[in-house]
C-alpha positions in Angstrom: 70.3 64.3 -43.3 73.4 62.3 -43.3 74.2 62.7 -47.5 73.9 66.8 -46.3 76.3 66.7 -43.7 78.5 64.3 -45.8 78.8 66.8 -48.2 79.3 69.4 -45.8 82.0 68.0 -44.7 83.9 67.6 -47.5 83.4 70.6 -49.4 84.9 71.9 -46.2 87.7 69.6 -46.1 88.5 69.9 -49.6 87.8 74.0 -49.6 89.5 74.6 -46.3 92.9 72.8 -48.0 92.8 74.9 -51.0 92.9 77.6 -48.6 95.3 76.6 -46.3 98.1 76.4 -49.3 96.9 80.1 -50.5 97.3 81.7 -47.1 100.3 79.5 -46.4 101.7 80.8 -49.0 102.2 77.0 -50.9 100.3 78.6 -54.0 101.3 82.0 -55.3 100.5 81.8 -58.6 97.4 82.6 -60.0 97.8 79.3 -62.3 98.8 77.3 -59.9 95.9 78.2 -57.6 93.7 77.4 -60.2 95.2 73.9 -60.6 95.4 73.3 -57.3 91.7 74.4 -57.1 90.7 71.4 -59.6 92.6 69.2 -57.8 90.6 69.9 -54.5 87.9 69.5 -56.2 88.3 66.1 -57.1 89.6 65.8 -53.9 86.0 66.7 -52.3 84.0 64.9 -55.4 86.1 61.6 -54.3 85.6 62.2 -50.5 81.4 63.1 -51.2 81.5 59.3 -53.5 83.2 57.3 -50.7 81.1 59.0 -48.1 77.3 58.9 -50.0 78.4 55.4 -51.3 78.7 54.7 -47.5 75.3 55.6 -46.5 74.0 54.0 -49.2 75.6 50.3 -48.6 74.7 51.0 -44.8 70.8 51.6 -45.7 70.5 48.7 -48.3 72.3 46.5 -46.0 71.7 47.5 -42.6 74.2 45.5 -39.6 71.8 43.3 -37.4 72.5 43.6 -33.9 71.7 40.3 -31.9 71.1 40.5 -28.2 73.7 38.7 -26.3 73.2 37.0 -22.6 74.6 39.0 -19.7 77.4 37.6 -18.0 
């Protein structure tokens, strides 16, 4: 559930930027749309690698938690 909303997230992110410089008017070209499109899409790839590598150190290697004394 997590890796789903990981990815979610940054196709958003990554989609959402691309977007932002079209409507913006930052990209006005259709060439430089399309570049700026394959950068954002490393840009999300990246961000989904970080994030899923993440989950995946957290559930081989989970953080023990050990109860303390009040006071």
């Amino acid at each position: 559930l997590y890796a789903i909303g990981i990815v979610a997230a940054t196709f958003h992110f990554s989609s959402g930027l691309w977007g932002f410089c079209i409507s913006w008017g930052i990209l006005i070209g259709r060439r430089a749309q399309t570049n700026a499109g394959y950068v954002f899409a490393l840009l999300g790839l990246v961000l989904t690698i970080m994030g899923l590598s993440t989950v995946v150190e957290f559930s081989l290697h989970p953080v023990g938690v050990e109860a303390t004394e009040p006071g």
